[in-house]
Structure formats: C-alpha cells, structure tokens
N, C-alpha and C positions, 0 to 999 in steps of 0.2 A: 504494500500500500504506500503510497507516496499524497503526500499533503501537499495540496492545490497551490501554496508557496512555493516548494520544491520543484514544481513544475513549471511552473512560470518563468522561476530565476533560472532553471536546466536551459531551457527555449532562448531566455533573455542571452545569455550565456556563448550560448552556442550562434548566434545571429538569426534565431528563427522567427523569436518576439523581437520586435524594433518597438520602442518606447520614444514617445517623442516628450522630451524634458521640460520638466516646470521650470519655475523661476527660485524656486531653492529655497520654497519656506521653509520653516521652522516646525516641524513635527518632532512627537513622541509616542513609543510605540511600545502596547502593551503585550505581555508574552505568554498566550493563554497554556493554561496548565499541563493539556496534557502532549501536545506540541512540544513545548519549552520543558520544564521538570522533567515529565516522566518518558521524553523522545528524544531530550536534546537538538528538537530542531530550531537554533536559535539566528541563524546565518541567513538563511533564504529570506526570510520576512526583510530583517533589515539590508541586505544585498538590493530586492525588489525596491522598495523603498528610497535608496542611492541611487539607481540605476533612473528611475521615474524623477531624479532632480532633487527630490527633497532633503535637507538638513534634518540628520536624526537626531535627536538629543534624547540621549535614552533615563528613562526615568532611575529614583537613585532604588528601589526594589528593581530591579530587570532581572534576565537571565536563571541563573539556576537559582536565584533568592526574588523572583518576581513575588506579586503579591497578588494572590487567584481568590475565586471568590470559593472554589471547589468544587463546584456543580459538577463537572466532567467526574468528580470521584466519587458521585450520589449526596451531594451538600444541597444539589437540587431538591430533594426530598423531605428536607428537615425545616423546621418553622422558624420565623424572624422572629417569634416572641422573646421578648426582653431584649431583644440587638439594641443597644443606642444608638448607633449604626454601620448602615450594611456597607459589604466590603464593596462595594460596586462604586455607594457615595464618598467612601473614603480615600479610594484610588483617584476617581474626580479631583479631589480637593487635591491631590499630588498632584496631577497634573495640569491645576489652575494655576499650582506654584511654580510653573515652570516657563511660563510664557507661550506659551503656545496653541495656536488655535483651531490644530487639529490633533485629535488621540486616534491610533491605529491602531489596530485589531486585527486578527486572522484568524476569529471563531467566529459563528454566527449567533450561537447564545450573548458572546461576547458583546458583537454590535446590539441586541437590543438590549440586554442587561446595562451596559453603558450610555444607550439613549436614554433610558429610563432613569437611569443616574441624575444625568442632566436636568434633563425635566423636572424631575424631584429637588434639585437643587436650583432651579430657574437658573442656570447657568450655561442656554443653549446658544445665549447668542453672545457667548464668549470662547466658545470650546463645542467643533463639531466631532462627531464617530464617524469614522470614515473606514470598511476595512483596505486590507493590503489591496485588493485587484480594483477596488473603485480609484485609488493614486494614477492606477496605471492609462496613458493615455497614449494608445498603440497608434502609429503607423506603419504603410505599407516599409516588407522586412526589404534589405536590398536581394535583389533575386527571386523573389516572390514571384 
C-alpha cells in the first residue's frame, strides 16, 4: 500500500507530475498519526509541499513527537466528556502561533476535524485547512 503522498512526490520526482509553483507562502504542516508515528512517512508530504512553492515551517510537535488527536488508533470512539479541550482546538492554537495562514494535512478525518477546529474557534479567517494535493497546482509534464 502506498499513501497518496508517496505517490505524488514518486511522479513529482520522476518528471511525471509537473507542479506549477506558488509564490512561496508560508505554510505549516500537520503529521497525521498513522502516516507519520506508526509509518514513518514523514518526507513525501513535506517534499510535495517544497516542490508546489511553498515555505514549510514545520510546527515545534512535528514528526515522530507530532501531536495527533488518535482517532486512527480508535480515540474516535471515546467521548469528549470532561476534555477542556480537544486536541484538534489545541493544535489550532499552535498553529495561530506561528504565522501562518495555511495548516496542511494528509488525512481526511484530518481536514475536517481541523475545519471544525477552526470554526469552533472562529479562527477561519485567519488560518485555512488545506490538504497536501489541494497545494498542488499541476501543469502539463514536459513530454506529456
């Protein structure tokens, strides 16, 4: 099995994806769990992510000490009762602290758990969810 990041940056890599480059904002990019910890796929996200133009500034939990909300290990199942709060809105706030007005993703519980963040925090229009393949703005490869 290979993760839809891995594929992308493989293609990107090889000349097969041609990506036509932003203007080099300033992004930070969340390292969903079981991808990142329990896969170690930590390279392709942020590879795609360079490759598409943008400035990574990676948050200070990233990588193999990311901060997950645990859903992917069945935390989906368990109740918020008593949370002060959820790890969703608490990642948000790390990432307000950063400058930055886009948060990247490469799960899709991710991107709505994280919209929903937002929202809950009325912080949408300071800070969008965007995942890895929405950055990507493809044109034709040479040789295509």
């Amino acid at each position: 099995m290979l993760h839809y990041t891995a594929l992308l940056a493989e293609l990107v890599a090889a000349g097969r994806l041609a990506i036509a480059p932003t203007d080099g904002t300033t992004v930070t990019y969340h390292n969903p769990c079981y991808l990142g910890r329990y896969n170690g796929g930590f390279d392709a996200p942020r590879d795609l992510i360079r490759a598409a133009g943008y400035t990574l500034h990676d948050m200070p939990r990233c990588r193999e000490n990311s901060f997950c909300c645990g859903a992917g290990g069945g935390r989906i199942w368990q109740s918020d009762d008593g949370v002060k709060e959820r790890p969703s809105e608490n990642r948000i706030r790390e990432a307000l602290g950063l400058n930055v007005g886009i948060f990247v993703v490469a799960c899709p519980k991710d991107k709505v758990m994280y919209t929903a963040a937002i929202d809950a925090l009325g912080v949408a229009s300071s800070l969008r969810i965007l995942d890895v393949a929405e950055l990507i703005n493809l044109r034709e490869a040479p040789g295509a």
